[in-house]
N, C-alpha and C positions, 0 to 999 in steps of 0.2 A: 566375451570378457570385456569389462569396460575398461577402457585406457581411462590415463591421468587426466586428461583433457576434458575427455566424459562425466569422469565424477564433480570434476571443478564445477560444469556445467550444470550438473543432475543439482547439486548442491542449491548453487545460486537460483537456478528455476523454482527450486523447492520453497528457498527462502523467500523466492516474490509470490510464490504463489500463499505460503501463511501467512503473510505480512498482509496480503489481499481480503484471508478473510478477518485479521484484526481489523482491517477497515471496514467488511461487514459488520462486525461484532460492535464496533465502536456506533456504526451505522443506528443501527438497532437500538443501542441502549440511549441514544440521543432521543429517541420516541416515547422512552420510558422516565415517567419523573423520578426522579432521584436514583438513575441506576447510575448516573456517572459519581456518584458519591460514593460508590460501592467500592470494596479493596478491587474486585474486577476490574470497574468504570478506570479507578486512579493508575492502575496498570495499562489498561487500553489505552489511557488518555498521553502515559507519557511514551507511549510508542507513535501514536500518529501525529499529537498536535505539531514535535518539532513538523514536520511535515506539512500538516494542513497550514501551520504559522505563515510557512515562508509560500505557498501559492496562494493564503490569503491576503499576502503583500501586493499580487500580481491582480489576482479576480478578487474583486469584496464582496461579500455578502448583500444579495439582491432581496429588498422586500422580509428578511429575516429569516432567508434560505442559505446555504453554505454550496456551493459548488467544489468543494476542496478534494471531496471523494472520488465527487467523478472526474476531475481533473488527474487525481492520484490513481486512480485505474488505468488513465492512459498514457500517465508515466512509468506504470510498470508495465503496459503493453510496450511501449516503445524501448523499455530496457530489453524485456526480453525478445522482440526482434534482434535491435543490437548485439543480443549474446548470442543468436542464433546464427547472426551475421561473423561476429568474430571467431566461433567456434568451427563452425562447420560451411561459412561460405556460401549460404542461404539466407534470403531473405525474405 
């Protein structure tokens, strides 16, 4: 049976892990001309850019490459340690 604690958990894991692939998806469609004009594109774009915005404040754009993705994978790696660490005392 999963306690309260577990689902809170199962939840949030869940949530970083789609949000992971919106950052694939977003990935992707950056490759393709004119997919970010798409109603998809303008959906994907206002879920990650607040995000990509504010680690593009920290890392800029190198040579006309974006680092923001792979930054933001290893912000949600290190969340979900964190949750792992607060939930269950493992890290």
């Amino acid at each position: 049976m999963i306690t309260f604690l577990n689902g809170i958990y199962l939840l949030l894991n869940y949530a970083l892990t789609a949000y992971s692939y919106v950052i694939i998806i977003d990935v992707i469609m950056s490759w393709v001309p004119q997919a970010r004009q798409s109603k998809l594109g303008e959906i994907v774009g206002k879920l990650v850019d607040p995000l990509f915005d504010v680690i593009d404040r920290f890392i800029p754009t190198i040579g006309g490459i974006s680092f923001s993705p792979i930054v933001a994978f290893f912000l949600i790696y290190l969340v979900r340690r964190l949750l792992s660490l607060l939930f269950f005392g493992v890290f």
